[in-house]
N, CA, C and O atoms as a DFTB+ gen file, in Angstrom:
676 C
 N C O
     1  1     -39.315      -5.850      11.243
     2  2     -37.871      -5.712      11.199
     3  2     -37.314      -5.632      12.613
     4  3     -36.256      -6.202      12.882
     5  1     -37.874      -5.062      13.365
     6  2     -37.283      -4.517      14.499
     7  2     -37.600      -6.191      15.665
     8  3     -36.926      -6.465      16.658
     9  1     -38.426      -6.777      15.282
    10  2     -38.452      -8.243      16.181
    11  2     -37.321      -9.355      15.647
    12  3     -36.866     -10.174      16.445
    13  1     -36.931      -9.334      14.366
    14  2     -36.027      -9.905      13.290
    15  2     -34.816      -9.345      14.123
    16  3     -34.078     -10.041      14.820
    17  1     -34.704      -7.739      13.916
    18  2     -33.150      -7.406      14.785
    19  2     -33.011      -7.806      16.205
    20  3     -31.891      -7.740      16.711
    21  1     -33.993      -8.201      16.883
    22  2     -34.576      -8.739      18.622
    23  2     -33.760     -10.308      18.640
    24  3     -33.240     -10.689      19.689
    25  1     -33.715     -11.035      17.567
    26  2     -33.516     -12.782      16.967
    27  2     -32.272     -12.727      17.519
    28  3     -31.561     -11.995      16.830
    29  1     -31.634     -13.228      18.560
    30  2     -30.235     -13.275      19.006
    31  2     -29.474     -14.942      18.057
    32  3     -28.331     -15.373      18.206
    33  1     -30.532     -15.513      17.184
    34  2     -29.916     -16.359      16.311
    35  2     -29.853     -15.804      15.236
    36  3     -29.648     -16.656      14.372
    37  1     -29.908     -14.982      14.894
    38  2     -30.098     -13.954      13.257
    39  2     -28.927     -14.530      12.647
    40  3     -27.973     -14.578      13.424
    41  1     -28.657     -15.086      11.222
    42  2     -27.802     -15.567      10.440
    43  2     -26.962     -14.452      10.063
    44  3     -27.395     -13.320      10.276
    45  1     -25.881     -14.597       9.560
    46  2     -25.243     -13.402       8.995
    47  2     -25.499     -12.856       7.520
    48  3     -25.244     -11.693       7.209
    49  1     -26.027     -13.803       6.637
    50  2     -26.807     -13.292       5.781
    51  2     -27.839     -12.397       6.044
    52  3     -28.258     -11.545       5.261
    53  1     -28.337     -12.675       7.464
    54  2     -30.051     -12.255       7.234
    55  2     -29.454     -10.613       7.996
    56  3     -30.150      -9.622       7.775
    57  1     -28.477     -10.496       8.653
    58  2     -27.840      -9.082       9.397
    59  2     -27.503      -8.289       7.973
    60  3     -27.689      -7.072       7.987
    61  1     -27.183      -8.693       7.163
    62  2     -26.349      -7.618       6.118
    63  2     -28.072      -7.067       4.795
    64  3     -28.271      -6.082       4.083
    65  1     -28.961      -8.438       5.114
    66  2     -30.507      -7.946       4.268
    67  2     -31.371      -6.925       5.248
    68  3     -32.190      -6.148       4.758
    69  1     -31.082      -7.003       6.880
    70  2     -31.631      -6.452       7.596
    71  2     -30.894      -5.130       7.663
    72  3     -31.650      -4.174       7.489
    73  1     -29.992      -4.906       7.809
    74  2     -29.316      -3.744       7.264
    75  2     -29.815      -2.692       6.162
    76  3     -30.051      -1.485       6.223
    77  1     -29.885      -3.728       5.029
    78  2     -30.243      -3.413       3.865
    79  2     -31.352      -2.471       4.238
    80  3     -31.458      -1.245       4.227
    81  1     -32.319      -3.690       4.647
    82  2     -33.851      -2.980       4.835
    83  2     -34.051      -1.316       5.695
    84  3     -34.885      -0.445       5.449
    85  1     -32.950      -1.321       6.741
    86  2     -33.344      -0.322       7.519
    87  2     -32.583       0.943       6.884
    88  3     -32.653       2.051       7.415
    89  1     -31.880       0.709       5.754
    90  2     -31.047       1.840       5.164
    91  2     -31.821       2.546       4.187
    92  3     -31.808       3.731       3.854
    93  1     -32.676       1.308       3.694
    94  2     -33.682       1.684       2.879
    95  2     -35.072       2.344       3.634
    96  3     -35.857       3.116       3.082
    97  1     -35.154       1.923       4.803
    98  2     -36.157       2.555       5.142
    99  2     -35.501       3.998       6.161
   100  3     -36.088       4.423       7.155
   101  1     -34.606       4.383       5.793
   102  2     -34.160       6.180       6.342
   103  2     -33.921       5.835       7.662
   104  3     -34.187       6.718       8.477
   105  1     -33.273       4.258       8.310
   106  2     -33.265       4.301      10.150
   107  2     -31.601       4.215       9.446
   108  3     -31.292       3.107       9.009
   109  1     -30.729       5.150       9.351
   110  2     -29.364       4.950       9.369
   111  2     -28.559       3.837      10.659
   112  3     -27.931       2.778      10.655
   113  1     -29.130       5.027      11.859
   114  2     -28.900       4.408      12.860
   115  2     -28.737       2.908      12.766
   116  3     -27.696       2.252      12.736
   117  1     -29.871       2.550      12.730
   118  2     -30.570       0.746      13.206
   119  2     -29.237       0.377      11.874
   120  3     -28.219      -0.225      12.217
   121  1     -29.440       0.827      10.398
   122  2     -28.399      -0.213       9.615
   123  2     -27.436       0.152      10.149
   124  3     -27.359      -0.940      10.711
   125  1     -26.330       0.832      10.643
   126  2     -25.015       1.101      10.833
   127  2     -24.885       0.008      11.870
   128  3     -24.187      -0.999      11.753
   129  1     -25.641       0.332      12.892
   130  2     -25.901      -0.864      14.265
   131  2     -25.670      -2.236      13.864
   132  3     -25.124      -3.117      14.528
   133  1     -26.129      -2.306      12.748
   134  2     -26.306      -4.455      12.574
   135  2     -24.949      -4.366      11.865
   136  3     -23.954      -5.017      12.185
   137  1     -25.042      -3.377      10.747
   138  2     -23.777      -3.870      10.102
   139  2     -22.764      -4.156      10.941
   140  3     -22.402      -5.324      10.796
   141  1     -21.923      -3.335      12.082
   142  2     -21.098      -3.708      12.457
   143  2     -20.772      -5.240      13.087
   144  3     -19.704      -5.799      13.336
   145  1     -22.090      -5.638      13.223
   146  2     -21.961      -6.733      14.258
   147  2     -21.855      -8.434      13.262
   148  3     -21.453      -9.556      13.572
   149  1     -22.479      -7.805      11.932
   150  2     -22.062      -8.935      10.640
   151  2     -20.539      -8.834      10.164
   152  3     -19.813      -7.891       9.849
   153  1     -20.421      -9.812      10.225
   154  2     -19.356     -10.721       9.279
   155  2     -19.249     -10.463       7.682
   156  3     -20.149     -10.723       6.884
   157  1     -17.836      -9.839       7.320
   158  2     -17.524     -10.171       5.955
   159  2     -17.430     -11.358       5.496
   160  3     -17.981     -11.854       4.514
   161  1     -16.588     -11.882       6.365
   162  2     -15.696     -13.313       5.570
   163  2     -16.579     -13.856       5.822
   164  3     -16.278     -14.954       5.352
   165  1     -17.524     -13.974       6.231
   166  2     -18.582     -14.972       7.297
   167  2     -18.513     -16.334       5.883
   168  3     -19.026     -16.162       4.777
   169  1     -17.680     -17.750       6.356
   170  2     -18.019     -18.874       5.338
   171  2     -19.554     -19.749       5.437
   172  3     -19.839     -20.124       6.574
   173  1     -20.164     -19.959       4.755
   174  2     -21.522     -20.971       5.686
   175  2     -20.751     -22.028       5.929
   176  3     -19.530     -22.133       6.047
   177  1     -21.575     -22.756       5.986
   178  2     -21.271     -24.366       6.911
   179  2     -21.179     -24.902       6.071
   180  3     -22.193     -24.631       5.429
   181  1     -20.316     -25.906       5.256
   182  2     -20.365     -27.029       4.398
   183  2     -22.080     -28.038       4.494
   184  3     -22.797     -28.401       3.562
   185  1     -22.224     -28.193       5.695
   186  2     -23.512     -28.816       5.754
   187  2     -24.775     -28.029       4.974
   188  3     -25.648     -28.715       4.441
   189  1     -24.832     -26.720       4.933
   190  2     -25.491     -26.184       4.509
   191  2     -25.895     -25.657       3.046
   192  3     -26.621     -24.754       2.632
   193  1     -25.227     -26.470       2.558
   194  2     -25.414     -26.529       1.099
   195  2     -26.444     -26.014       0.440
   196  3     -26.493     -25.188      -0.471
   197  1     -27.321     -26.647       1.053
   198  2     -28.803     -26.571       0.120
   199  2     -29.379     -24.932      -0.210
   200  3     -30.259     -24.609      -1.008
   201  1     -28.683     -24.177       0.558
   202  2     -29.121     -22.858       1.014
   203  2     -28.360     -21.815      -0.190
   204  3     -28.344     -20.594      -0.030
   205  1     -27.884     -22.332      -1.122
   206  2     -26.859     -21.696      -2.220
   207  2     -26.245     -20.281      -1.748
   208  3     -26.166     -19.150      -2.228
   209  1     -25.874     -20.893      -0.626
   210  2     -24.985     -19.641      -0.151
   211  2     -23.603     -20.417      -0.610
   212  3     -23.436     -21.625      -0.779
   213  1     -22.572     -19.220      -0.771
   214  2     -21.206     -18.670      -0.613
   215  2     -20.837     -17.618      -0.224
   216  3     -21.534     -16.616      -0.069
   217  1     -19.317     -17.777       0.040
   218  2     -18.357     -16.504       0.607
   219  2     -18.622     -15.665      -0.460
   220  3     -18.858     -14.572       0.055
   221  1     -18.724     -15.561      -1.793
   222  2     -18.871     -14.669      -2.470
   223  2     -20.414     -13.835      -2.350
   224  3     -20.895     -12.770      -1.963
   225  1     -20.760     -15.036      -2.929
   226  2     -22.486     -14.633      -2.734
   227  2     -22.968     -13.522      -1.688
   228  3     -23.485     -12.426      -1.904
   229  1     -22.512     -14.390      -0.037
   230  2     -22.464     -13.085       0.918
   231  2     -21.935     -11.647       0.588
   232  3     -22.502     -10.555       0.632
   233  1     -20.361     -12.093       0.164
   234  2     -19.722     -10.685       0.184
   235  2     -20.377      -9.790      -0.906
   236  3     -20.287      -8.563      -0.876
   237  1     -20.957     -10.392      -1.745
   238  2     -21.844      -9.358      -2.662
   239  2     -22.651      -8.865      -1.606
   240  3     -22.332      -7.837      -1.008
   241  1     -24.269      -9.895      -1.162
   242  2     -24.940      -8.646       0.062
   243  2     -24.541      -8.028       0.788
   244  3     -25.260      -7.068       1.066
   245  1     -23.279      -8.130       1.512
   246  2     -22.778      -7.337       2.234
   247  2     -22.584      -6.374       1.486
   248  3     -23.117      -5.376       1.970
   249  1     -21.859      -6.075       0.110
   250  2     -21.299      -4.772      -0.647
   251  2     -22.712      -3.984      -1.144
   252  3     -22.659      -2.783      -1.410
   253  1     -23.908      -4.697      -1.243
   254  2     -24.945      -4.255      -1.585
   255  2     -25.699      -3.165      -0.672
   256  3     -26.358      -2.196      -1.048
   257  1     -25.344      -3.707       0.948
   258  2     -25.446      -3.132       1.903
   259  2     -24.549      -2.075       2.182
   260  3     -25.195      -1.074       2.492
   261  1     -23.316      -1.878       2.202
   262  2     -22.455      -1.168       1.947
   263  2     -22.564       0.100       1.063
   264  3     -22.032       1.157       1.400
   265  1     -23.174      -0.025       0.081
   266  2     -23.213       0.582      -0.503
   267  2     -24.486       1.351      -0.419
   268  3     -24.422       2.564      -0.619
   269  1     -25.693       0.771      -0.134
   270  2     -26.467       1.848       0.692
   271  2     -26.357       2.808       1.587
   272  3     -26.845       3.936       1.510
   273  1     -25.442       2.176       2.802
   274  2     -25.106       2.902       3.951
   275  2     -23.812       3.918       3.684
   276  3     -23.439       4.769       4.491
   277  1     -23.246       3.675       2.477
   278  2     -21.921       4.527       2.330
   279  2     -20.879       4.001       3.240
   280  3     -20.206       4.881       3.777
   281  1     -20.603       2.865       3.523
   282  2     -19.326       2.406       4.390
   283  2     -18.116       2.546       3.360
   284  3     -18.012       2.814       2.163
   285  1     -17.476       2.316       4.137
   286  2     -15.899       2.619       3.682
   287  2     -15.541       1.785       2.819
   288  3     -15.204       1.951       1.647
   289  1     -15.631       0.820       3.479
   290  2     -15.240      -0.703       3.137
   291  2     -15.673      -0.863       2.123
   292  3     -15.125      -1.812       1.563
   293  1     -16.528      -0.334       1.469
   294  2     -17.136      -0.879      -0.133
   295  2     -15.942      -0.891      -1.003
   296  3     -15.444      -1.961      -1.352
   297  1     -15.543       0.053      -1.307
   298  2     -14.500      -0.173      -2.436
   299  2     -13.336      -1.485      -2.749
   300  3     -12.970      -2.065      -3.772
   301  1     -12.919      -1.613      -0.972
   302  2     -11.956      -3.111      -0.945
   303  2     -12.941      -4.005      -1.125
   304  3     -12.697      -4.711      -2.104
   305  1     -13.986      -4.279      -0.575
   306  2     -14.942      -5.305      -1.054
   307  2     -15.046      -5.365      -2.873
   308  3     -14.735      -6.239      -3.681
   309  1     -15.492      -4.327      -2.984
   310  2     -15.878      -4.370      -4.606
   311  2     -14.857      -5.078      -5.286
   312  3     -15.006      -5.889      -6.201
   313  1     -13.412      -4.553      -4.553
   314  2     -12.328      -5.069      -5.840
   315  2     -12.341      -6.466      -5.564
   316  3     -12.345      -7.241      -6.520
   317  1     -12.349      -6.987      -4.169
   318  2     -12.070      -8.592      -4.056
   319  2     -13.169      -9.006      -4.870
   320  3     -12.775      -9.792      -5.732
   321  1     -14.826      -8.701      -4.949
   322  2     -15.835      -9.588      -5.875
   323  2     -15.096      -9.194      -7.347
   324  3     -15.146     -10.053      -8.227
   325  1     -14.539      -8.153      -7.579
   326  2     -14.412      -8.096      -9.092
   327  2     -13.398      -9.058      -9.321
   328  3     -13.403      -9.783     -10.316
   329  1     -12.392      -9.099      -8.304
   330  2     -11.481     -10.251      -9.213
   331  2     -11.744     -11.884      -9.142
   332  3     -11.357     -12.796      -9.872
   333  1     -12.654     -11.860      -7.824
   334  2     -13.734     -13.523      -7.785
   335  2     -14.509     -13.475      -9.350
   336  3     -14.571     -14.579      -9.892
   337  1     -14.912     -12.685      -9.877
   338  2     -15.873     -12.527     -11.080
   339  2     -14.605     -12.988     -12.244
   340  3     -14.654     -13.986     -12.963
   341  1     -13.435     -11.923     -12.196
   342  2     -12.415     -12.317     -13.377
   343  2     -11.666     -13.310     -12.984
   344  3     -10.721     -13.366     -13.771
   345  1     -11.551     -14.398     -11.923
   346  2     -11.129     -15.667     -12.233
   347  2     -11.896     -16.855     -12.654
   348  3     -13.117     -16.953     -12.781
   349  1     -10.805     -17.909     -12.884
   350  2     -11.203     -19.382     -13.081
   351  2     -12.437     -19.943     -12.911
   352  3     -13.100     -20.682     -13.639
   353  1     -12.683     -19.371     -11.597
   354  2     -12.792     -20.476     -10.527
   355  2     -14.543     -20.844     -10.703
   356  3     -15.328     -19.898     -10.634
   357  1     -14.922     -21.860     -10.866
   358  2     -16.922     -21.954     -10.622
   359  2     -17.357     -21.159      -9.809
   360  3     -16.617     -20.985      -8.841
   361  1     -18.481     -20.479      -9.825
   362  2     -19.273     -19.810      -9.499
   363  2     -20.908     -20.069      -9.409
   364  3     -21.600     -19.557     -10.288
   365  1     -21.426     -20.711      -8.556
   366  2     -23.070     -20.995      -8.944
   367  2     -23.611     -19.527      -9.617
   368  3     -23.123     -18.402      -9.515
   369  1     -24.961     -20.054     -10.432
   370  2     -25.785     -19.281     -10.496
   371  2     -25.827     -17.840      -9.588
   372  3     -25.486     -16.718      -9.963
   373  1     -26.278     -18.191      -8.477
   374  2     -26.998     -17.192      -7.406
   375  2     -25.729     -16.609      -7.223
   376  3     -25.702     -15.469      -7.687
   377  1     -24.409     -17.062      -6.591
   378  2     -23.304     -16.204      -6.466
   379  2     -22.988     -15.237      -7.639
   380  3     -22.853     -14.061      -7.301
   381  1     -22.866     -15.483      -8.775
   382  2     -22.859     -14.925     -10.275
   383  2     -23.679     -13.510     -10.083
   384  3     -23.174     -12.390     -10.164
   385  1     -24.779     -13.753      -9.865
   386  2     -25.987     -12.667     -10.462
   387  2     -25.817     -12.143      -8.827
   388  3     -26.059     -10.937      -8.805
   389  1     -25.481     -12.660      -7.455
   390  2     -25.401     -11.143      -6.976
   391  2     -24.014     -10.372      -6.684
   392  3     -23.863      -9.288      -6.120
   393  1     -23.362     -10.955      -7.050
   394  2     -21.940     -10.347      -7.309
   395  2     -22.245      -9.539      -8.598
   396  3     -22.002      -8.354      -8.371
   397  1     -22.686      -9.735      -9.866
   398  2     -22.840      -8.793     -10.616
   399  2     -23.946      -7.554     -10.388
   400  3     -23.911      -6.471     -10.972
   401  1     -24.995      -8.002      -9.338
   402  2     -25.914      -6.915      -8.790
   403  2     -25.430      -5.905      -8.142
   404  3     -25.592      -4.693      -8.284
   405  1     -24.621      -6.724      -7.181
   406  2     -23.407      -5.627      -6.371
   407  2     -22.849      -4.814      -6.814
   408  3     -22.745      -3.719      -6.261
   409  1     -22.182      -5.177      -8.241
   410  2     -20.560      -4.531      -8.998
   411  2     -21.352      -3.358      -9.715
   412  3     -20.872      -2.242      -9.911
   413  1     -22.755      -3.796     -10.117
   414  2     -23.627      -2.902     -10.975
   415  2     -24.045      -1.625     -10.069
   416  3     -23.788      -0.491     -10.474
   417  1     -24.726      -1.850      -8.777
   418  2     -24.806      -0.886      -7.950
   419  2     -23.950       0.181      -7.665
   420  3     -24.003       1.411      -7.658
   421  1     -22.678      -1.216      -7.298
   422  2     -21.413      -0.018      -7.066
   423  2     -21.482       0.815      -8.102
   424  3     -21.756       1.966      -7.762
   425  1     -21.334       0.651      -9.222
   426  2     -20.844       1.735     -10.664
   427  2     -21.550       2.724     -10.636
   428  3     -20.990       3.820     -10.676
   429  1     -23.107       2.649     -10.552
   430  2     -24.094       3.554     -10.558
   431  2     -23.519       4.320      -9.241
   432  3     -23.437       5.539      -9.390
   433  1     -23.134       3.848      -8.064
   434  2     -23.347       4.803      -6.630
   435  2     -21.717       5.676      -6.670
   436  3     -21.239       6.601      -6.012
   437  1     -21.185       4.751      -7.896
   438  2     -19.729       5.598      -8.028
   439  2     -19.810       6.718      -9.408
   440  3     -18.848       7.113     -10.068
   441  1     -20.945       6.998      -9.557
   442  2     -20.870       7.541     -10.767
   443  2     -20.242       7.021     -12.301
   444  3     -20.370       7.728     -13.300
   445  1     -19.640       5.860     -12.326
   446  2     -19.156       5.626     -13.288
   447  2     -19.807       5.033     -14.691
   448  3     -19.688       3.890     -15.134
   449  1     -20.494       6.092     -15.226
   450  2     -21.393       6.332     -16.700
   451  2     -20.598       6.419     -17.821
   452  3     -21.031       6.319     -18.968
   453  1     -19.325       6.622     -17.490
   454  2     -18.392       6.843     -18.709
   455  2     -16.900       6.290     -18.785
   456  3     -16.408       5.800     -17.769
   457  1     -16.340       6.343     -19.695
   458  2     -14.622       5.707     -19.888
   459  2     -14.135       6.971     -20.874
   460  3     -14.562       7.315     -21.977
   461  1     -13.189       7.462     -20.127
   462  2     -12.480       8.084     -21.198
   463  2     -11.034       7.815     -20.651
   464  3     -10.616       8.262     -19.583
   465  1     -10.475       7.191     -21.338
   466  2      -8.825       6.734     -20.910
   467  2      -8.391       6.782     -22.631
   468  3      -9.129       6.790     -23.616
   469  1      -6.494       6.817     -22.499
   470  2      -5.896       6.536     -23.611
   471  2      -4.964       5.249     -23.305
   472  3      -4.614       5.087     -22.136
   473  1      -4.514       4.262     -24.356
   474  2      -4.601       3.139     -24.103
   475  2      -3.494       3.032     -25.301
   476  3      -3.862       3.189     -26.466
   477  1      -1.751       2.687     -24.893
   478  2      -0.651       2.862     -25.695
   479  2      -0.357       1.180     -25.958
   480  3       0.088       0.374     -25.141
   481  1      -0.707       0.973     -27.189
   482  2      -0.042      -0.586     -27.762
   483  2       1.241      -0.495     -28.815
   484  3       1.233      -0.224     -30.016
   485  1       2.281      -0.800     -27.981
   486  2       3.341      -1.202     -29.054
   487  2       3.547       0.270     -29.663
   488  3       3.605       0.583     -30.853
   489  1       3.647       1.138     -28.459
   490  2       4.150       2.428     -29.355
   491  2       3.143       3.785     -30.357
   492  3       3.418       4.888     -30.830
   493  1       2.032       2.993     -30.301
   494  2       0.299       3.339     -31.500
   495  2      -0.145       3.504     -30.317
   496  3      -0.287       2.490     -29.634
   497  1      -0.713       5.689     -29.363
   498  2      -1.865       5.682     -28.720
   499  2      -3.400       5.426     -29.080
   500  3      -3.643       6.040     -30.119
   501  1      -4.102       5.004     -28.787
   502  2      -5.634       5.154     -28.817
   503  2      -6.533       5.613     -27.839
   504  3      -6.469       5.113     -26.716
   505  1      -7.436       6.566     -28.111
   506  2      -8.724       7.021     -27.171
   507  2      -9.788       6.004     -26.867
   508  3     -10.074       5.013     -27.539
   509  1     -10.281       6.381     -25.833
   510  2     -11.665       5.969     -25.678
   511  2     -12.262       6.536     -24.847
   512  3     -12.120       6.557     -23.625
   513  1     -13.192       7.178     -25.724
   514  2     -13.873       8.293     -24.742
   515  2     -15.696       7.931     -25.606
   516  3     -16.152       8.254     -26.703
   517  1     -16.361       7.018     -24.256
   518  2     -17.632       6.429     -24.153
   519  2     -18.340       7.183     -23.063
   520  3     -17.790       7.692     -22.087
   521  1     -19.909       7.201     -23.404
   522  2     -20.199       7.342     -22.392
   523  2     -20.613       6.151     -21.776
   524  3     -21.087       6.512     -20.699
   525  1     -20.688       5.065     -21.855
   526  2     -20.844       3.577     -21.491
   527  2     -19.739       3.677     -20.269
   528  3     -18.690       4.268     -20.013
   529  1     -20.596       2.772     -19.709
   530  2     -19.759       2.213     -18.509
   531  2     -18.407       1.064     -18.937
   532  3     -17.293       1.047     -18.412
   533  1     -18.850       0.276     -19.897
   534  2     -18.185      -0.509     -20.291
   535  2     -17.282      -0.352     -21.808
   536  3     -17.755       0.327     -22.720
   537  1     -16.315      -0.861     -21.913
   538  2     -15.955      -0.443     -23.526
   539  2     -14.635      -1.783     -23.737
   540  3     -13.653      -2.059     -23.048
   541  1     -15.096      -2.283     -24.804
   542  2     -14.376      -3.318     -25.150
   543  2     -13.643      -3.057     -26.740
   544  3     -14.193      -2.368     -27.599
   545  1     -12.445      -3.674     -26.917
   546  2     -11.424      -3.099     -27.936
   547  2     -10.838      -4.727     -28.109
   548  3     -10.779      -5.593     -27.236
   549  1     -10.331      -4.835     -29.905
   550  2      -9.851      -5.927     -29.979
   551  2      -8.732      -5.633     -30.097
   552  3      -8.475      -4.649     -30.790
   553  1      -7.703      -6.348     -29.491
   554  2      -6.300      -5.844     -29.741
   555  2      -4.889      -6.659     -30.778
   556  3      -4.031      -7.409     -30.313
   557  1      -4.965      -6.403     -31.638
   558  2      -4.103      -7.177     -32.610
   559  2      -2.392      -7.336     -32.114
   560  3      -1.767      -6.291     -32.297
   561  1      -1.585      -8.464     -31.532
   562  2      -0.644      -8.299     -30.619
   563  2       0.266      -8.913     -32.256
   564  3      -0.181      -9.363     -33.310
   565  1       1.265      -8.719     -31.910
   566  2       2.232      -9.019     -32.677
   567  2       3.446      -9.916     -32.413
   568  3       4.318      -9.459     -31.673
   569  1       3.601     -11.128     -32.927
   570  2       4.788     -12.016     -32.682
   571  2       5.881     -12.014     -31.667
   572  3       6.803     -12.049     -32.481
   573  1       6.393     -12.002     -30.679
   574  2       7.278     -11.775     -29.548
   575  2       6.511     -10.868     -28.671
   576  3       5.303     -10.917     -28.440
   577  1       7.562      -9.864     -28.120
   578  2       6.975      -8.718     -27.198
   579  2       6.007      -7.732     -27.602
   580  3       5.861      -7.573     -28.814
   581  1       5.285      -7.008     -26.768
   582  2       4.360      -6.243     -27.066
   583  2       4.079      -5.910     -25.543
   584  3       3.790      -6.680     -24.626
   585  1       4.257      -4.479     -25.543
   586  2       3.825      -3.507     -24.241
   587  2       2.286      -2.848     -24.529
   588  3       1.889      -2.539     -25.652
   589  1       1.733      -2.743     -23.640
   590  2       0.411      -2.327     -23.305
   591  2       0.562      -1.224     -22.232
   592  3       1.555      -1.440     -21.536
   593  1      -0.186       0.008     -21.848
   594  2      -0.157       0.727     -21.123
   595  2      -1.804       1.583     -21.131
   596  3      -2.700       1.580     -21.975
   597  1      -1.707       2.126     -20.068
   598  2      -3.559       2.600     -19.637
   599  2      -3.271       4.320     -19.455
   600  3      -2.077       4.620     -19.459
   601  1      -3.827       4.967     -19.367
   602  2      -3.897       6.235     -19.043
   603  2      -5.285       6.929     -18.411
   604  3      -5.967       7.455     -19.290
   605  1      -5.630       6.994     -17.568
   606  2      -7.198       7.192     -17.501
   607  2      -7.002       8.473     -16.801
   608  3      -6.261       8.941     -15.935
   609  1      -8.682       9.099     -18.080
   610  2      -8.247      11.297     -18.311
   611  2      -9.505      11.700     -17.053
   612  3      -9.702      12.899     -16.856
   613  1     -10.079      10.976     -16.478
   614  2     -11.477      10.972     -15.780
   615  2     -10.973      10.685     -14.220
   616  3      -9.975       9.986     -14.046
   617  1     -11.596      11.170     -13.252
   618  2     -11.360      10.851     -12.194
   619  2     -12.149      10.052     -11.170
   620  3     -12.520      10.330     -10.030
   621  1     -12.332       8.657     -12.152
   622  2     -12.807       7.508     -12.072
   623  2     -12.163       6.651     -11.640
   624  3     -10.981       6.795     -11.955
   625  1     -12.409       5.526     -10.866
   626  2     -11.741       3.875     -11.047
   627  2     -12.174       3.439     -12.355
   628  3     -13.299       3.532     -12.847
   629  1     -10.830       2.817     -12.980
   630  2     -11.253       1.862     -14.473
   631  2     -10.558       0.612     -14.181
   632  3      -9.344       0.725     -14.006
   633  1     -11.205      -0.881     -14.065
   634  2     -10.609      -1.596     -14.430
   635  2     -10.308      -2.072     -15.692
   636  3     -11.126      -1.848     -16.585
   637  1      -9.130      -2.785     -15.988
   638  2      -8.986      -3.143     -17.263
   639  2      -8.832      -4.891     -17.535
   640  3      -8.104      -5.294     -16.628
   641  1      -9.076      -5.594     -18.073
   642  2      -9.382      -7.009     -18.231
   643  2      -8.438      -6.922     -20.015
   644  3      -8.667      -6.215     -20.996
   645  1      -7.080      -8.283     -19.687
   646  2      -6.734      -8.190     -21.152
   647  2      -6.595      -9.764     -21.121
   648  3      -5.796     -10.432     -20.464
   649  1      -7.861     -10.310     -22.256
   650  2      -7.635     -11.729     -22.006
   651  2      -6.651     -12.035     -23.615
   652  3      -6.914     -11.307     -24.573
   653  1      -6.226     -12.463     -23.674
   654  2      -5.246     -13.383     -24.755
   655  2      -5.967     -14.235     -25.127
   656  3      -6.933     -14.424     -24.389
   657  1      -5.880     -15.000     -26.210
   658  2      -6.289     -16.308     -26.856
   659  2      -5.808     -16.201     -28.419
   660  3      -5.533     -15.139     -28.977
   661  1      -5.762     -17.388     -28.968
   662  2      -5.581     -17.820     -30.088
   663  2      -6.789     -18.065     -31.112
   664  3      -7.708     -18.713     -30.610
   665  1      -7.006     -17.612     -32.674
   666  2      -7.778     -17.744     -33.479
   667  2      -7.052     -19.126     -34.807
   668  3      -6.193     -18.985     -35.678
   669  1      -7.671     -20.050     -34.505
   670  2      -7.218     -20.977     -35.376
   671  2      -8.021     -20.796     -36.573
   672  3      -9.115     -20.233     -36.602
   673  1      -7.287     -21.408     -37.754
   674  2      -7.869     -21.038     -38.901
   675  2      -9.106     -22.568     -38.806
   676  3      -9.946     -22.738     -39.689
């Protein structure tokens, strides 16, 4: 590790795994040291394709790293991969699974084992009090308007995801 951190060509991927490594191995020091000197946004090279890197992909190892070392920055990171995860947009394989490795870490290093929020549709409250990390609800909307509202009883981050769609007969 320590000839790897010596590499004055070291990739910025390979600064945020080398990080990794030294956080894991109890040198705080040495990870705090590299991290600063890696790149969030860091884009690869279009030429470099073959290497199934992305901006996301990275910003997951970086949050992975982050989240070992306890940086600050994890939480704004986390939210930008969570909403790369809840859009549109393609995603390879490898970006997919470590953006969800990341988001998974985070939860565990944030404590978040449970949901207990109340959740007001159209006037009708409902509970949900899981100990799951996750908790999914079908929501029956009704013809024109319809208000939705969150309440969360825990002193947790909860995101909430409300997708719409149509059931044809």
């Amino acid at each position: 590790m320590n000839r790897l951190r010596e590499f004055t060509e070291i990739s910025n991927e390979a600064k945020w795994r080398l990080a990794a490594a030294y956080a894991l191995a109890g040198q705080k020091e040495a990870s705090e040291q590299i991290s600063q000197t890696a790149n969030i946004e860091f884009q690869p090279p279009r030429y470099n394709y073959y290497t199934y890197g992305s901006l996301n992909r990275n910003r997951a190892m970086a949050l992975e790293t982050m989240i070992l070392t306890k940086d600050t920055r994890a939480r704004e990171l986390s939210e930008s991969i969570a909403k790369a995860l809840s859009s549109n947009r393609w995603m390879s394989t490898q970006t997919a699974a470590y953006s969800l490795l990341a988001m998974a870490k985070m939860v565990k290093a944030n404590g978040g084992k449970s949901v207990n929020l109340e959740y007001t549709m159209n006037g009708k409250t409902q509970t949900i009090n899981t100990k799951s990390a996750i908790a999914q609800r079908e929501l029956k909307v009704k013809e024109g308007n319809n208000s939705l509202s969150f309440k969360n009883n825990q002193d947790n981050v909860v995101y909430v995801r409300v997708l719409n769609s149509e059931n044809y007969p």
